[in-house]
N, C-alpha and C positions, 0 to 999 in steps of 0.2 A: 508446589506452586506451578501451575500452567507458566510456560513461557511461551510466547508468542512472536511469531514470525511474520516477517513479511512478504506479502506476493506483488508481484508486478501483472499490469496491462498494458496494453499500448492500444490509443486509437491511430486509425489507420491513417498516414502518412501520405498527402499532397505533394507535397515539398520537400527538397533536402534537408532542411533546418528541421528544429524539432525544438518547440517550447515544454518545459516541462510543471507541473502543477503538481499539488499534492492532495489526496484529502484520504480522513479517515475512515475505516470501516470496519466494523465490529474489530477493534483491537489491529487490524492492518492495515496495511499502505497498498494504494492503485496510486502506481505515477503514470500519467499520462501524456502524450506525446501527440500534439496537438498541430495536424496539418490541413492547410488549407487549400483550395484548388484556386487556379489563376482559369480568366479566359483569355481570348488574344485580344478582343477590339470590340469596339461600339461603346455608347456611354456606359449602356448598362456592365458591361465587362469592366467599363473607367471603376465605377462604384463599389463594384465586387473585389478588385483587387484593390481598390483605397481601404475598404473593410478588413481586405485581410490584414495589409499592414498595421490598422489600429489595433486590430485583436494579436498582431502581432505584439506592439508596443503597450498592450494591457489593457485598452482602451475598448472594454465588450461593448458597453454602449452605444460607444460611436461608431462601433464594426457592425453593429445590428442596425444601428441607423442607415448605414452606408448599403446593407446587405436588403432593406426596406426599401431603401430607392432604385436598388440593381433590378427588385423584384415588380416596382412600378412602372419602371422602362419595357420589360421583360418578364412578363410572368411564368414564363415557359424556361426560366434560365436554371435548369438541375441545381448546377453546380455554384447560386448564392444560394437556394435553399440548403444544399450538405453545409457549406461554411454557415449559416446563422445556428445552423442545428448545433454545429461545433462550439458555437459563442457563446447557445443558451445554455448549453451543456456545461462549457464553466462558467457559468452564474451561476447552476443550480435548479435551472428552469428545464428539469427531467422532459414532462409531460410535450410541454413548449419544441425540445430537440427532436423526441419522437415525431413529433407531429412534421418538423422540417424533414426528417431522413425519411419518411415515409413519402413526401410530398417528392421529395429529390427522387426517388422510386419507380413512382407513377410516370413520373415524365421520361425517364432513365431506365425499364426493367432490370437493365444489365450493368445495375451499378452499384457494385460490388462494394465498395469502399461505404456507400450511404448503409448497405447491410451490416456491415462490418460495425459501422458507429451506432447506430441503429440498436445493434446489440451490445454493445457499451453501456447507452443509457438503460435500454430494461434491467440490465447487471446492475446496476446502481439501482435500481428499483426494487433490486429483489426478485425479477421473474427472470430465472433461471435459465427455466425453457424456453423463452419467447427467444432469451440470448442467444444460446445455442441454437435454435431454429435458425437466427439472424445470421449467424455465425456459418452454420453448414451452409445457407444459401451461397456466402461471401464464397468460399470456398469451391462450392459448385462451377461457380464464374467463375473464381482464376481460380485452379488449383494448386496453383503454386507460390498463394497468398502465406507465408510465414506467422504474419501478425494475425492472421482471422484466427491459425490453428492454435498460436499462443493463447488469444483470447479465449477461443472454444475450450481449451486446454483447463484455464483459469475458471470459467463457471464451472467445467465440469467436476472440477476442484470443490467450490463452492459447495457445490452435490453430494459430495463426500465420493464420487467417481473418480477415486485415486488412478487406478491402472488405468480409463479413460481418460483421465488427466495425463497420467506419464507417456502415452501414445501419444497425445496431439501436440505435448509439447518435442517428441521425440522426430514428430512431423516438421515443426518451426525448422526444429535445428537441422534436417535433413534439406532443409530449401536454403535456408541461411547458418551456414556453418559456424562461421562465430557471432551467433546472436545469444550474446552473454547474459539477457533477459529471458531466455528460453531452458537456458540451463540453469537459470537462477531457480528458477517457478518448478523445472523439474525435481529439483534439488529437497524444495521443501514438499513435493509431492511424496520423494520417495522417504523424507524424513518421518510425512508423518504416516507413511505405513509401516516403519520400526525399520527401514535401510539408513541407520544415520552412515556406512562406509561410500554407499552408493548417493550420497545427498554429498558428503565432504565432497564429494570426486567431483561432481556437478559445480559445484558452489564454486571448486578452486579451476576449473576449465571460466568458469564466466570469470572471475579475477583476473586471468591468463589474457583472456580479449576484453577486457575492462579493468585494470591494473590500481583504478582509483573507485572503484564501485564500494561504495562503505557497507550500502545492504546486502553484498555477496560475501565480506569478513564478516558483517554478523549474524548470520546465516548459519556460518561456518564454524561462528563461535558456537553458536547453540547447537547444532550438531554434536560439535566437541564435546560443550555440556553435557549432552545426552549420553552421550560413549564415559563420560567419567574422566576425560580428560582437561579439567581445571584450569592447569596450566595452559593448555591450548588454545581451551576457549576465553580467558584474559587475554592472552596476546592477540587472537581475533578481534574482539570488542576493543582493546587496543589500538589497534589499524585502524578500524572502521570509524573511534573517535579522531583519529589523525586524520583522516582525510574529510571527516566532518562535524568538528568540533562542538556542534548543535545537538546532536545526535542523543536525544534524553533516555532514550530507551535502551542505548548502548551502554549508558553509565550505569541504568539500573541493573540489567543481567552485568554488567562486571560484579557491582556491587555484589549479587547473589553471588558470585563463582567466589568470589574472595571474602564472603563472612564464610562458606561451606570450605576454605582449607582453613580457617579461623582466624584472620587480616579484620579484625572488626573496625579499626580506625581505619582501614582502609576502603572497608564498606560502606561505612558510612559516610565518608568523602566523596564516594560515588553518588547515594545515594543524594545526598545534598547540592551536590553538583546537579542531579537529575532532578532536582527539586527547583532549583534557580531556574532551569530552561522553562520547566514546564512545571507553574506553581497550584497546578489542579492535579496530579498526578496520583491519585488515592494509595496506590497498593505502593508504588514509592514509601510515601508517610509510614506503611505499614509495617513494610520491611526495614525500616528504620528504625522505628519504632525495636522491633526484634530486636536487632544488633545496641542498639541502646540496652535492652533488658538481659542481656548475654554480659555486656560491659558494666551492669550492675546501678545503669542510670535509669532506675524506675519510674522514678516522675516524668523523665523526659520519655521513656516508653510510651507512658500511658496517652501524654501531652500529643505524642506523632502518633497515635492510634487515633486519640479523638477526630484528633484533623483528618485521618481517611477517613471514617465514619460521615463526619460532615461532607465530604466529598460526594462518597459513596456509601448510602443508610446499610443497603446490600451487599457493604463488602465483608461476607464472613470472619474474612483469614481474620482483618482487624480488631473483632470483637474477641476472637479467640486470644489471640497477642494481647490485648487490654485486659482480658480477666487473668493472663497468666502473670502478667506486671502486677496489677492489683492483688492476687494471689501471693507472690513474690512481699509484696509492702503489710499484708496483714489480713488486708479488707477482701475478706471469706464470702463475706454478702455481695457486693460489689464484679466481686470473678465468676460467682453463681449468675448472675443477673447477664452478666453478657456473656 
C-alpha cells in the first residue's frame, strides 16, 4: 500500500506575518504562506493596504474589492495587482491570479516576488514548466531568493526531477539555514529516491528548528516505516497527532504500523479515529475493513470495504479485501466477482 507524504510550498513573503492555508493535491499538502505587499501613501496605497488587512482577516472578497478600487485610482500600481493575484489565488480563481502576476510584471519587470507566485499558481495548474520558468526568472532577480529555490525545488519534484529537486532545495537551505520547510521537502525528495537514512536526518534537522512541525514527525514516521522500524515510526505518528490532534492521515499510517506488528484493536482505533475526522476517507474504510477480517469480523469487513468502494468505484485494494472477507464467509461467487 502506497503511503503518501507530504510536501510543502511557500508563496513568497511581503510581510513578516505569514497566513497559512491548506489544500489538497493528488494525495498531498502545499501549505502556503500568504504575503502581501503595503505601499506608503496616497488613497490608492489607503485601499491596497485596507485589502491587505481583509485578506488578512479572511475576507478575499472584500480584499479584491479594496484591491479593485486601489486599481481605479491607480492603474499603474504593481504591487495591488501581485496582492489581488494573491486573493484570487486563495479563492481558487488560478487563471484570474495569473492574469494579476503577469500584469504586476509588465509594470514591474523586476519583480521577482510577482514571478515567484506567478509560478505558484501554474503549479497548481499543472504546468510544470511554465513554473519552473516562473521560478528561475524569480531567482535570476534575486539570487538569494530561498522560497523561489524551495518552490523551484518542489515542481521539480513534481517532474519526478528528484536530484534537481535535492539541489534546489539544498540551495533554500544554503540561503536560509534553518528553513525547516526546505529540509522538510528535501527529506521526502531523498525518500523517495530509496535514502530513507538521508530523509530521517532531514526530516529531524526541520523538527530541530520547528520543534512543533507535525508534518516533519510524519515524515519521519514514514520514513521509519520504510526502514522497517515500526516502533519508530508509531512514536513519530505519535508526536505529529500530539501536536495536531486533527491530523487523519497520521491516525491512518499509525493504524498500518500497528495492524503490521499485529495491535488489531489498536489499528482499528486508529483507523476509526481517521474515519471521524475525515468521513470520505476511502482507503481508511479499506484498511479497516482488513484489520476487521484479520480479527474474524467478516460482515463488518465486507461492510468497511463497501463504503470504500462507494467512496472510491476505483479503489482496487477494496474490492480485493471484500472478496477475501466474502471468500473467508463461503460466498465463492461473490469473491470471484470482485
Amino acid at each position: 500500500m502506497k503511503l503518501d507524504k507530504l510536501f510543502i510550498a511557500l508563496t513568497v513573503v511581503g510581510l513578516a506575518t505569514m497566513l497559512v492555508s491548506v489544500s489538497a493535491r493528488d494525495g498531498r499538502l502545499a501549505f502556503d504562506a500568504v504575503g502581501n505587499l503595503f505601499v506608503a501613501d496616497g488613497q490608492a496605497g489607503a485601499y491596497n493596504n485596507r485589502g491587505n488587512a481583509k485578506g488578512a482577516a479572511g475576507d478575499l472578497d472584500g480584499a479584491i474589492a479594496d484591491y479593485n478600487h486601489a486599481l481605479q485610482l491607480d492603474p499603474k500600481l504593481a504591487e495591488a495587482y501581485y496582492n489581488r493575484g494573491n486573493a484570487k489565488r486563495d479563492k481558487g480563481d488560478l487563471d484570474g491570479a495569473i492574469a494579476d502576476y503577469t500584469r504586476a510584471i509588465e509594470l514591474n519587470p523586476k519583480y521577482a516576488h510577482a514571478y515567484s507566485n506567478r509560478g505558484n499558481a501554474k503549479r497548481d495548474k499543472g504546468d510544470l514548466d511554465g513554473a519552473i520558468a516562473d521560478y528561475t526568472r524569480a531567482i535570476e532577480l534575486d539570487p538569494k531568493d530561498a522560497i523561489a529555490y524551495n518552490n523551484r525545488g518542489y515542481a521539480k519534484s513534481d517532474k519526478g526531477d528528484l536530484d534537481g529537486a535535492i539541489a534546489d532545495y539544498g540551495e533554500a537551505i544554503k540561503f536560509d539555514p534553518k528553513y525547516a520547510i526546505a529540509y522538510c521537502n528535501r527529506g521526502n525528495a531523498k525518500d523517495d529516491k530509496g535514502d530513507p537514512n538521508g530523509a530521517i536526518a532531514d526530516y529531524t534537522q526541520a523538527i530541530k528548528f520547528d520543534p512543533k512541525y507535525a508534518i516533519a514527525y510524519y515524515n519521519r514516521g514514514l520514513a521509519k516505516y520504510h526502514k522497517g522500524d515500526l516502533d519508530g515510526a508509531i512514536a513519530d505518528y505519535t508526536r505529529a497527532i500530539e501536536v495536531n490532534p486533527k491530523y487523519a492521515k497520521a491516525y491512518y499510517d499509525r493504524g498500518i504500523a500497528k495492524r503490521d506488528k499485529g495491535d488489531l484493536d489498536g489499528a482499528i482505533a486508529d483507523y476509526t479515529r481517521a474515519i471521524e475526522l475525515n468521513p470520505k476517507y476511502p482507503e481508511v474504510y479499506s484498511a479497516r475493513g482488513n484489520a476487521k477480517r484479520d480479527k474474524g469480523d467478516l460482515d463488518g469487513a465486507i461492510a468497511d470495504c463497501t463504503r470504500a468502494i462507494e467512496l472510491n468505484p476505483k479503489l482496487a485494494e477494496a474490492y480485493s479485501n471484500r472478496g477475501n472477507a466474502k471468500s473467508g464467509k463461503g460466498d465463492l461467487g461473490g469473491a470471484i466477482a470482485d
